[in-house]
DOROTI-975896 format. One record per residue (C-alpha): x, y, z; residue in three letters; residue number from 1. Coordinates in nm, 4 decimals, m for minus. Layout:
# DOROTI-975896
REC         c1         c2         c3   nuza   zalum
REC          X          Y          Z    ala     NUM
...
# end
This chain:
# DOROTI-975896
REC         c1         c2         c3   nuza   zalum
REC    m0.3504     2.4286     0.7875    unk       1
REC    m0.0786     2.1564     0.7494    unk       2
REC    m0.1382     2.1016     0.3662    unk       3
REC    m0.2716     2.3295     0.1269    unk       4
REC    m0.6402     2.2424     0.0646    unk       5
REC    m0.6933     2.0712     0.3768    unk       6
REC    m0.8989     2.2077     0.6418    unk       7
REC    m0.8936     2.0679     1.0175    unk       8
REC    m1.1977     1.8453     0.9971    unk       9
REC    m1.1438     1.7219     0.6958    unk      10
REC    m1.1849     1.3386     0.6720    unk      11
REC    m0.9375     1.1739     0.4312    unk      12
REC    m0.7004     0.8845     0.3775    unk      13
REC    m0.3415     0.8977     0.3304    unk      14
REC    m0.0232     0.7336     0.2230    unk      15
REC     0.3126     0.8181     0.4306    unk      16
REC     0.6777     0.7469     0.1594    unk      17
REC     0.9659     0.7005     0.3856    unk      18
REC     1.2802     0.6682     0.2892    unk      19
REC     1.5265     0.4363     0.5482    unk      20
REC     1.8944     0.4812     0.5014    unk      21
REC     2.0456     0.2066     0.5959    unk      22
REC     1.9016    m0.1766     0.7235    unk      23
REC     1.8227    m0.1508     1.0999    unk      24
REC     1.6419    m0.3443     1.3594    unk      25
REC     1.3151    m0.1483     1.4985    unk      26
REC     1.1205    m0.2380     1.8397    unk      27
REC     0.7433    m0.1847     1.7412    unk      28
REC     0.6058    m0.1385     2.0824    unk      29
REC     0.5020    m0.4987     2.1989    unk      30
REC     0.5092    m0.6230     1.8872    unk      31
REC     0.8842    m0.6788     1.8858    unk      32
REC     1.1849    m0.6098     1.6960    unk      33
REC     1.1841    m0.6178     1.2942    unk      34
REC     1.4687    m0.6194     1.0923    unk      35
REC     1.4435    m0.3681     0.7924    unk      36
REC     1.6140    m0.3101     0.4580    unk      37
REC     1.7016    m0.0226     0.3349    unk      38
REC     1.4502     0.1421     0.0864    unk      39
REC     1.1004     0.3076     0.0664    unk      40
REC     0.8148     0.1945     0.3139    unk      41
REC     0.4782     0.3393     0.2906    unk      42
REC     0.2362     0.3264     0.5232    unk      43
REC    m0.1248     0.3821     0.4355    unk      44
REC    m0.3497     0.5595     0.7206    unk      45
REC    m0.7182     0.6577     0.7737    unk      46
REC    m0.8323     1.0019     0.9314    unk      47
REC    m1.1744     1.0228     0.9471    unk      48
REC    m1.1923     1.2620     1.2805    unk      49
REC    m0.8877     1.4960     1.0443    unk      50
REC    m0.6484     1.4223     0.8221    unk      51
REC    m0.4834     1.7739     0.9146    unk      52
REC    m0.4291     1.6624     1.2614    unk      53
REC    m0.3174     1.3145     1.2138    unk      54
REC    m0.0313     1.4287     0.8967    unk      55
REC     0.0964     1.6804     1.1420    unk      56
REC     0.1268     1.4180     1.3799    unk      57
REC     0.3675     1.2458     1.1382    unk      58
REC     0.5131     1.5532     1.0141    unk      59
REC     0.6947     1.5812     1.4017    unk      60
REC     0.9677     1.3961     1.5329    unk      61
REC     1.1289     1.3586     1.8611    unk      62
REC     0.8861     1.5183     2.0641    unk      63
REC     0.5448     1.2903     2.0653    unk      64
REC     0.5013     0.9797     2.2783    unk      65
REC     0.5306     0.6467     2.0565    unk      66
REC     0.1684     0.5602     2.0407    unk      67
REC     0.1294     0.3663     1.6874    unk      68
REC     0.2940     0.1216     1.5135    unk      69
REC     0.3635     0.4021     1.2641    unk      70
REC     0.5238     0.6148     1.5512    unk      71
REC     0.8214     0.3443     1.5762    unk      72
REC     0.8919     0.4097     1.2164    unk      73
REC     0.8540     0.7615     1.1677    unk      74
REC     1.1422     0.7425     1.4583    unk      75
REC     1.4180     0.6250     1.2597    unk      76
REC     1.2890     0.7266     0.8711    unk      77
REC     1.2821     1.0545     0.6180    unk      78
REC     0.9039     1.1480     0.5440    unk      79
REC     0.9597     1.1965     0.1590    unk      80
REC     0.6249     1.2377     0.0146    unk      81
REC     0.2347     1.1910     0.1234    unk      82
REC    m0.0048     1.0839    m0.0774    unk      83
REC    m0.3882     1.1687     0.0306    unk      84
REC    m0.7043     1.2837    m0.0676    unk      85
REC    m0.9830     1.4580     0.1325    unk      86
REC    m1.3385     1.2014     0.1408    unk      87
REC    m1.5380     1.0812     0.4011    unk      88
REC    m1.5316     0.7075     0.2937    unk      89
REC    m1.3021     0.4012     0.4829    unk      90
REC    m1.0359     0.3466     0.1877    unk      91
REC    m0.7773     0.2063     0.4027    unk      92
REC    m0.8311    m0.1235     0.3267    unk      93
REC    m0.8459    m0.0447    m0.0843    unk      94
REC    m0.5660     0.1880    m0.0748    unk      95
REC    m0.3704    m0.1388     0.0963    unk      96
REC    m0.4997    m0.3908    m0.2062    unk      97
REC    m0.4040    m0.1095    m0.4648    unk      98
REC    m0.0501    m0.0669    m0.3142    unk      99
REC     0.0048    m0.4216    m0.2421    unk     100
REC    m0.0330    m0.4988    m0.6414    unk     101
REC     0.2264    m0.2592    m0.7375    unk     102
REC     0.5184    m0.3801    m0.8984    unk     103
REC     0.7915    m0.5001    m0.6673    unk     104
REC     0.5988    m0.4494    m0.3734    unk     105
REC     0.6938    m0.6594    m0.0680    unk     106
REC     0.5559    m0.6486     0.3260    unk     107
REC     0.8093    m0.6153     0.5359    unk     108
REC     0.6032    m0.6387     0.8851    unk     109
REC     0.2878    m0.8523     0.8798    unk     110
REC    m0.0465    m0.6859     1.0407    unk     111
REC     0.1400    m0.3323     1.0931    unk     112
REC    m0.1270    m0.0935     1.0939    unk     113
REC    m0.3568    m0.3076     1.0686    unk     114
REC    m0.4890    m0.4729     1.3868    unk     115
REC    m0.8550    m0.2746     1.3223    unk     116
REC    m0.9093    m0.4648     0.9826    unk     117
REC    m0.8837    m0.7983     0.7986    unk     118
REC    m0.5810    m0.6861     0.5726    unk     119
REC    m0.2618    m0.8760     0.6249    unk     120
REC    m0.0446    m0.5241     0.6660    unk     121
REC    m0.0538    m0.1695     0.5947    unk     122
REC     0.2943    m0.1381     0.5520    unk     123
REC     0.4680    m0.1949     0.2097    unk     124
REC     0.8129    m0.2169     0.0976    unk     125
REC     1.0434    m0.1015    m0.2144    unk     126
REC     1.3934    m0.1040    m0.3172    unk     127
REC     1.3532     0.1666    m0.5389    unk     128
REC     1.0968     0.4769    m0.4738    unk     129
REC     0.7375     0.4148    m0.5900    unk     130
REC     0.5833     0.6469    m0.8416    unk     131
REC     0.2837     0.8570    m0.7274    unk     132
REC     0.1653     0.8095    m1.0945    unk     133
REC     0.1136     0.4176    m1.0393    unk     134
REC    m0.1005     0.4493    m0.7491    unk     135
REC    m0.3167     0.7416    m0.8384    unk     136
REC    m0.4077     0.5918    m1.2318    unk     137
REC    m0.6059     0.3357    m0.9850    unk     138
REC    m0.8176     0.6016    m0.8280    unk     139
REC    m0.9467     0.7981    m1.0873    unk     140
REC    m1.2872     0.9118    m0.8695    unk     141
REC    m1.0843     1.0683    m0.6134    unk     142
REC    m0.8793     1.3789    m0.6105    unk     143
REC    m0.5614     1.1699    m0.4987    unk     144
REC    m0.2850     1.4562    m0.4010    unk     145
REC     0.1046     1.4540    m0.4014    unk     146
REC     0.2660     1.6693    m0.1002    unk     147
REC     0.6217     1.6326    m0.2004    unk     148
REC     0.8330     1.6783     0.1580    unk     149
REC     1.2252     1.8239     0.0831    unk     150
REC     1.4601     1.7035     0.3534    unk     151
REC     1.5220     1.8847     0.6763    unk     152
REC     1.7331     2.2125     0.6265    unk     153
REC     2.0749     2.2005     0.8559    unk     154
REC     2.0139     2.4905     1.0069    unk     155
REC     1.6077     2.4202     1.0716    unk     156
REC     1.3455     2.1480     1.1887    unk     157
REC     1.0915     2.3079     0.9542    unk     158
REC     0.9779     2.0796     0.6817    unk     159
REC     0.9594     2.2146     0.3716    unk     160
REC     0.6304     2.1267     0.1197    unk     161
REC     0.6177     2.1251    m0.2287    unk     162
REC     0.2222     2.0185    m0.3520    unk     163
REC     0.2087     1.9088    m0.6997    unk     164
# end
């Protein structure tokens, strides 16, 4: 189990918080190279076949093949938080809408993550780190959770989790 409460076929949708250090320049596959600020990006995903499989695909570093446009980022960021909720139904798309209405929201990287869809990006940007509370106040039907990550421990790659 790679989050309390969620079993391996467990549909869901999810919402990545990474924190990037410093600007930088990132390749995205073919896509090409994007310059990037330093901040918070989030990245909303769908899991339909698993959400347990697909967050502990994004929970590893360094050792997977770069596969998504999400794989380019996870590369070079800090996973600092994941915000998801266990449900059968495509909320992708909404999750997107509801993010991309937050308060000083901008989108960094036009159609990343989104080149199965009609949205314009599911990849958001903030100076300052987005509250959980914002989000979740627009999906009061759904059990949205918080898994809060704490960084990487010197002397291990283990990730610690903190669900709250």
């Amino acid at each position: 189990m790679i989050l309390p409460g969620i079993d391996r076929s467990d549909p869901g949708t999810y919402v990545l918080v990474m924190y990037l250090g410093a600007p930088r320049t990132v390749t995205v596959g073919a896509r090409g190279a994007f310059a990037l600020d330093a901040g918070y990006y989030l990245y909303v995903g769908g899991a339909l076949n698993g959400l347990a499989g697909r967050l502990s695909r994004h929970l590893r570093t360094g050792d997977k093949k770069l596969y998504w446009h999400i794989d380019y980022l996870r590369a070079v960021t800090e996973l600092v938080e994941i915000w998801w909720t266990i449900s059968p139904a495509r909320l992708e798309c909404e999750w997107a809408a509801t993010l991309r209405g937050l308060p000083g929201v901008s989108e960094p990287v036009p159609r990343f993550g989104s080149s199965d869809c009609n949205c314009s990006t599911h990849l958001f940007y903030l100076f300052d780190k987005p509250s959980f509370n914002d989000f979740a106040i627009h999906w009061p039907n759904h059990d949205v959770q918080r898994s809060i990550l704490s960084p990487k421990s010197p002397s291990s790659n283990r990730l610690c989790l903190i669900v709250g």
